[in-house]
C-alpha positions as a printed Julia matrix, in Angstrom:
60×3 Matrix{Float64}:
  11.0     8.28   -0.57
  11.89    7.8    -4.43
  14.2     4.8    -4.25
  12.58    3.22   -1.0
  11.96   -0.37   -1.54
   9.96   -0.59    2.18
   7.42    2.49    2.7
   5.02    2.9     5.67
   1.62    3.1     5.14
   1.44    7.16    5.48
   3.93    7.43    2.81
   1.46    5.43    0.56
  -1.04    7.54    1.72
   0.75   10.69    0.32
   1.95    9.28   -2.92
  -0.7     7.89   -3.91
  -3.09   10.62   -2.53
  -5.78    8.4    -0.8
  -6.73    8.76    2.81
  -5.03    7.62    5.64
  -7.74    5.33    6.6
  -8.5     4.62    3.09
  -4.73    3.24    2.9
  -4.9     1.07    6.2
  -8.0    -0.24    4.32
  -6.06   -1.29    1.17
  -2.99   -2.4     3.32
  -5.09   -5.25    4.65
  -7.03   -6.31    1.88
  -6.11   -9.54    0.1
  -3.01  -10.14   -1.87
  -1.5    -6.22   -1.11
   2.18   -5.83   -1.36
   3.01   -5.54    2.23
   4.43   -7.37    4.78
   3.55   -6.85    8.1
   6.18   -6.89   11.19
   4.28   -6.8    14.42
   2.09   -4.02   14.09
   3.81   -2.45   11.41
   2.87   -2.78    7.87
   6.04   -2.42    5.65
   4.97   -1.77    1.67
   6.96   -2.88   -1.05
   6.83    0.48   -3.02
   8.08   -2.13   -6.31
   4.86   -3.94   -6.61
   1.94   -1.72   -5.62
   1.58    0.24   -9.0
   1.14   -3.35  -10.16
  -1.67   -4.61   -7.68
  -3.3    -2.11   -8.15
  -3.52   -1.76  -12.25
  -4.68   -5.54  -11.16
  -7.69   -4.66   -9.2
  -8.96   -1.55  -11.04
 -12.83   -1.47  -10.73
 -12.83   -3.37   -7.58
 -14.29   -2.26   -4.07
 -12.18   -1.95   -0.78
């Protein structure tokens, strides 16, 4: 999981340490680093530390 470019949404989950349904929740909120294929929601590990520095004090 450390050199990933593409992590799933439970792998999120775990390194970031929020909820699984807390995650699904950031997955689809505006402008999160993720691209979805079908039903799958593909993270790009890269840019999340980013978005969210970006949105700190905001609500999901």
């Amino acid at each position: 999981m450390n050199n990933k470019k593409i992590i799933t949404v439970a792998e999120f989950s775990k390194k970031y340490g929020f909820g699984l349904r807390y995650s699904y929740q950031l997955a689809n909120a505006e402008g999160f680093p993720m691209i979805k294929t079908g039903r799958k929601i593909n993270i790009l590990a890269d840019k999340v530390d980013a978005w969210l520095e970006n949105n700190i004090g905001k609500q999901f």
